[in-house]
Every structure is written in structure tokens, then in C-alpha cells.
MARDRENFI-759075 format. One record per residue (C-alpha): residue number from 1; x, y, z; residue in one letter. Coordinates in steps of 0.25 Angstrom, whole numbers, plus 2048, in hexadecimal, padded with zeros to 3 digits. Example, Ala and Ser with C-alpha at 12.3 -4.5 7.8 and 13.67 -1.06 7.14 Angstrom:
2
1/831/7EE/81F/a
2/837/7FC/81D/s
***
This chain:
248
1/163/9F4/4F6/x
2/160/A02/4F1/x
3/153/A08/4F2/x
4/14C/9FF/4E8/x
5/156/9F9/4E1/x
6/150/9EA/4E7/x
7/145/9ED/4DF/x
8/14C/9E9/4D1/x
9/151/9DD/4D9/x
10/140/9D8/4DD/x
11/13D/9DC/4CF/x
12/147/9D2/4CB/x
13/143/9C8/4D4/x
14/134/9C9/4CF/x
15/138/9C8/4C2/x
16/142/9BB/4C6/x
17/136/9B5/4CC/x
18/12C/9B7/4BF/x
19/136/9B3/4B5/x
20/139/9A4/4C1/x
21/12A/9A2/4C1/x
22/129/9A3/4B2/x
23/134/999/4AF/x
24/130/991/4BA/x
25/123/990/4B2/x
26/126/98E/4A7/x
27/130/983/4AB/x
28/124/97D/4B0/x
29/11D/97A/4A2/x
30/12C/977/49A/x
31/131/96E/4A7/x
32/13F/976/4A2/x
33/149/976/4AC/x
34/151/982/4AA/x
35/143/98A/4AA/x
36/141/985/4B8/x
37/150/989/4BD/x
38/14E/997/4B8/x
39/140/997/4BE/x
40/147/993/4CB/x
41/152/99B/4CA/x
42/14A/9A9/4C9/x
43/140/9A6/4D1/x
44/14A/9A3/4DD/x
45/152/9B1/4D8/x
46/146/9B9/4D9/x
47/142/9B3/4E7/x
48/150/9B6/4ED/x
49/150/9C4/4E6/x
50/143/9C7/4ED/x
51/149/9C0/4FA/x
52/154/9CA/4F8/x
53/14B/9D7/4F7/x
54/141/9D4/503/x
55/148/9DC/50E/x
56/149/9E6/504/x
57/13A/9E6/502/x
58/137/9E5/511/x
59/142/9F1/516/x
60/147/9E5/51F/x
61/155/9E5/523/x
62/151/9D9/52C/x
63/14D/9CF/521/x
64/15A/9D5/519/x
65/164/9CA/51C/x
66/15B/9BC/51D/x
67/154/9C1/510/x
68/162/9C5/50A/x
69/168/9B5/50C/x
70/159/9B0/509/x
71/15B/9B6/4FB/x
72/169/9B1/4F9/x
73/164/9A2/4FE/x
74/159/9A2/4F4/x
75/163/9A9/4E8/x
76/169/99D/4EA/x
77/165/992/4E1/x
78/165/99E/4D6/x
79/172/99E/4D0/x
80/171/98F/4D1/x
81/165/98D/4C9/x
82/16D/995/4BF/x
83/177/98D/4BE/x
84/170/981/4BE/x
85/167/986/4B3/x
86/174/98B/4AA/x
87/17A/97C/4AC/x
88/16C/977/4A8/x
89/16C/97F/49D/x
90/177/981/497/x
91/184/975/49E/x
92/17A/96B/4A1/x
93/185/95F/49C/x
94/190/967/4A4/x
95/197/962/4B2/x
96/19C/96F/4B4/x
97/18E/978/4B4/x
98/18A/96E/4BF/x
99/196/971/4C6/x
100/193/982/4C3/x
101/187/980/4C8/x
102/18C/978/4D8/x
103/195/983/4D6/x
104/18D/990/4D7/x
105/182/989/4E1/x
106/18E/984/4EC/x
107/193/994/4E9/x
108/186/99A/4EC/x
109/183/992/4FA/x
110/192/993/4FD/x
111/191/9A1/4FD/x
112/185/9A4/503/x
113/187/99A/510/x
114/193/9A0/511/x
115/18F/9AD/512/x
116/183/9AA/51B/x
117/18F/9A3/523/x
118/196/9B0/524/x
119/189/9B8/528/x
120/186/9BF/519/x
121/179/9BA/518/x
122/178/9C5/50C/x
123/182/9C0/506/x
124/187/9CE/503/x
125/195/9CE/506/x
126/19F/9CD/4FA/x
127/1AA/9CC/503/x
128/1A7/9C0/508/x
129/1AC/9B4/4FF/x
130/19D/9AD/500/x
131/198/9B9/4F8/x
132/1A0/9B5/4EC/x
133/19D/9A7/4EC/x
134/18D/9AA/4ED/x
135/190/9B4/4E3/x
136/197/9AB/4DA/x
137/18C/99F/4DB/x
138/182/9A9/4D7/x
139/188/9AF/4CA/x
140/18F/9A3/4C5/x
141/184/99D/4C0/x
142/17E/9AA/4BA/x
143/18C/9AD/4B3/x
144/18A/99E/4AE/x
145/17E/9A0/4A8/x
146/180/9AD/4A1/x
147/18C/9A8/49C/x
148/185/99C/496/x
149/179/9A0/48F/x
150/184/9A9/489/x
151/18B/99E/484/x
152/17E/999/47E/x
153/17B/9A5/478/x
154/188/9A7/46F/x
155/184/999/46B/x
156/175/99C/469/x
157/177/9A8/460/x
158/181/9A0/457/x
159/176/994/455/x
160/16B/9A1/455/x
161/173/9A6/448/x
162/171/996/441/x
163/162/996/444/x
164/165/98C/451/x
165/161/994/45B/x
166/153/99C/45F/x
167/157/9AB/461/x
168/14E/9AB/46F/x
169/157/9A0/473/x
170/164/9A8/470/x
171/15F/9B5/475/x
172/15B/9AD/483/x
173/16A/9A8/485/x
174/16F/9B7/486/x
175/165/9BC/48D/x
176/168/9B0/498/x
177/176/9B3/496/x
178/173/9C2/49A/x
179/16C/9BD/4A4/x
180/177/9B6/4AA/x
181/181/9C2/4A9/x
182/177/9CB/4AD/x
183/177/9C2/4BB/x
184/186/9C2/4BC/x
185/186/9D3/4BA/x
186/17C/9D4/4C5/x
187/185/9CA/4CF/x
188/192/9D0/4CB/x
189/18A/9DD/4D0/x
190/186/9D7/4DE/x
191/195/9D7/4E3/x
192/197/9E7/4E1/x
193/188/9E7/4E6/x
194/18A/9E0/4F4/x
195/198/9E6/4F6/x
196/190/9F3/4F7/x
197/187/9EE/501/x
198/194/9E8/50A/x
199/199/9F4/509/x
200/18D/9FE/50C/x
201/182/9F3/511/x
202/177/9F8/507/x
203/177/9F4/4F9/x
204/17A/9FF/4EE/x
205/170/A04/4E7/x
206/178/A05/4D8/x
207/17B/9F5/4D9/x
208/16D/9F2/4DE/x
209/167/9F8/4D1/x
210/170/9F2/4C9/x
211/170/9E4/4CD/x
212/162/9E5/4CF/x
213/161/9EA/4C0/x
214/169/9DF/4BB/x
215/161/9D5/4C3/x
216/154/9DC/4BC/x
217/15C/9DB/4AE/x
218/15F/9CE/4B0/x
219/14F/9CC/4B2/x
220/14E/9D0/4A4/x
221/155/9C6/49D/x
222/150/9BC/4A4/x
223/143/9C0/49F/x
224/147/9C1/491/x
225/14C/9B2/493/x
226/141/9AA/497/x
227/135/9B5/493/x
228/13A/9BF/488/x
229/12D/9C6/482/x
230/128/9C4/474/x
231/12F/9D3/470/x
232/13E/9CE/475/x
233/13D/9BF/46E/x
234/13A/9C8/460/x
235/144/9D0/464/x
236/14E/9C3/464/x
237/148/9BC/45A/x
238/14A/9CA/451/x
239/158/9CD/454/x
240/15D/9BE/452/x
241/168/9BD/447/x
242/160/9B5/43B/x
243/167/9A7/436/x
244/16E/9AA/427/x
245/16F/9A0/41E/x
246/17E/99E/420/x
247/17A/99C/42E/x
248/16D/994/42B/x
***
């Protein structure tokens, strides 16, 4: 990476990790489980992005590759935690989701044993067909679930405007939704990221900033999801449209 650039990728970790400890708490007095997938699911992200950044830390070119594959080994069960909380969520009843969600977990190990077979431990190569199919299994599930909760939200707004729905509620569909879509731009920019690096073996420093601005962004809405302060629920509840009588 560029000089510094991996410290916008640790801050996000760090903050991955407070907001998984959080829900994981909090899941632990409402027994809910999609508060304890989510807990699960940034916990494990976080982890993997520190993985990610230790050789970095350390100025070891040594611990480079093992701590590269570690990191992708534990990003694993990420993207499938996702997709098994937006079936939860949101096609609980539907054959299909289940299917979706075999899917991108036999994507992702497909791709990284095969990549591991073919010596790219990194998985760095967007040349090689493995690279897709990991890439595919990973945002899949975060496409799914931005598109989703963007679904939901059309639906919230038009019950928000009969009095049926809680403007909070509505406001944290998009904001999921966002977080979903901001997660696919950040994956649609790892191609162009790692075909830089095939083809001058150090990682650019324009894409590293980016990326790691959108992983920080994405951050952000988390936050606003599961933890929105007081001045940004007034905020909601201030700009939702009121229910007129021909409406009510």
C-alpha cells in the first residue's frame, strides 16, 4: 500500500470491531438473532482487516504472504453471514434465498482453494478464473442485501406516508441499502486495484485511498444503523412527510 494509506483500512477495522462487540452485546440481553449475525459478521471483518494490515505494521515482507491467505481464510465466513442474515431478514419463507446463500459460500471456498492450489496465496490475480469466483461469492451477497432493504424502503416510505410506519424504521432501510451498495462500489474497485499490483507488484496509492475511503464511509452508515445519535434521529423524525387526512 501507499505510505499510510493502511491506516484508513485499521481505523476501519477498529471501528468494525466496536460496532461487532456492541451488537454482540446487545444481542445478548434481546436473545435477537440477527443482532448476533451482525455482531459476528464485523467482528470477524474487522479481525481479518487487522490480519490484513500486520505485515504492513511490522515492515515485514516475510509474514506478507501467510498473513495475506490468513486474512482471506478468516474474510471467509463474512459475505456468508450476510447472506444468511438478508434471508433471515427479509426471504426467510423462500427456497431460493437458501439456495443464494449455498451459493456464494461454495463460490468463495471454490475460489480461494483454487487459488491456493495454483500458488496465489494473496489471491491477487485477476487473471486467474479463481479470482472471479471468490470475487463473486464475496459481493453477491452484499449486491443482495443492498438491493433488498431497497426494496423495503420504497415500501416503508409509502406505509411511512399512511401513519404505518416509524420514520427511524424507514430512514434505517436506506441507510442498510447504502450500506450494501457502498460494499459493492468498494468490490467493483478491487479488480482495477489488484490489476495494478499484477502489473507493477506494489498497490497504487490512488485506489488504496479510495477503497479505503469507502470502507471508512461505509463505517459511517453502519453507525447510523444500529447507533444514530440523538441530533440525527431529530433530524429524521423532523424531515418525515406528515400523514394528511386524505392519507390518514
Amino acid at each position: 500500500m501507499g505510505d499510510h494509506a493502511y491506516l484508513g483500512e485499521l481505523a476501519a477495522a477498529f471501528a468494525y470491531l466496536v460496532v461487532g462487540a456492541r451488537l454482540l452485546w446487545l444481542a445478548s440481553r434481546t436473545g435477537e438473532m440477527p443482532e448476533r449475525l451482525l455482531g459476528a459478521l464485523f467482528l470477524v471483518t474487522g479481525t481479518s482487516l487487522i490480519v490484513y494490515d500486520l505485515p504492513i505494521i511490522f515492515d515485514s515482507e516475510a509474514l506478507w504472504t501467510p498473513l495475506n491467505f490468513a486474512g482471506r481464510v478468516l474474510f471467509l465466513p463474512v459475505p456468508v453471514i450476510l447472506a444468511v442474515f438478508t434471508r433471515q431478514v427479509f426471504r426467510a419463507e423462500s427456497a431460493w434465498a437458501a439456495w443464494l446463500v449455498r451459493g456464494c459460500a461454495a463460490l468463495l471456498v471454490a475460489g480461494v482453494t483454487g487459488s491456493a492450489l495454483r500458488g496465489d496465496w494473496e489471491g491477487f490475480s485477476i487473471s486467474s478464473p479463481w479470482f472471479w469466483l471468490e470475487w463473486s461469492g464475496y459481493t453477491i451477497p452484499y449486491a443482495w442485501a443492498g438491493a433488498e432493504s431497497l426494496i423495503q424502503h420504497g415500501q416503508a416510505r409509502r406505509r411511512m406516508r399512511l401513519g404505518l410506519c416509524g420514520s427511524l424504521v424507514c430512514n434505517r432501510l436506506l441507510l442498510w441499502g447504502l450500506y450494501g451498495t457502498a460494499a459493492v462500489a468498494v468490490s467493483l474497485g478491487m479488480p482495477l486495484q489488484y490489476a495494478a499490483y499484477e502489473r507493477e507488484s506494489v498497490f497504487n496509492a490512488t485506489w488504496d485511498i479510495l477503497i479505503n475511503g469507502g470502507e471508512i464511509f461505509t463505517i459511517a452508515l453502519i453507525w447510523l444503523v444500529f447507533f444514530p445519535p440523538a441530533v440525527y434521529r431529530r433530524w429524521v423524525e423532523s424531515t418525515a412527510a406528515p400523514v394528511t387526512a386524505a392519507e390518514g
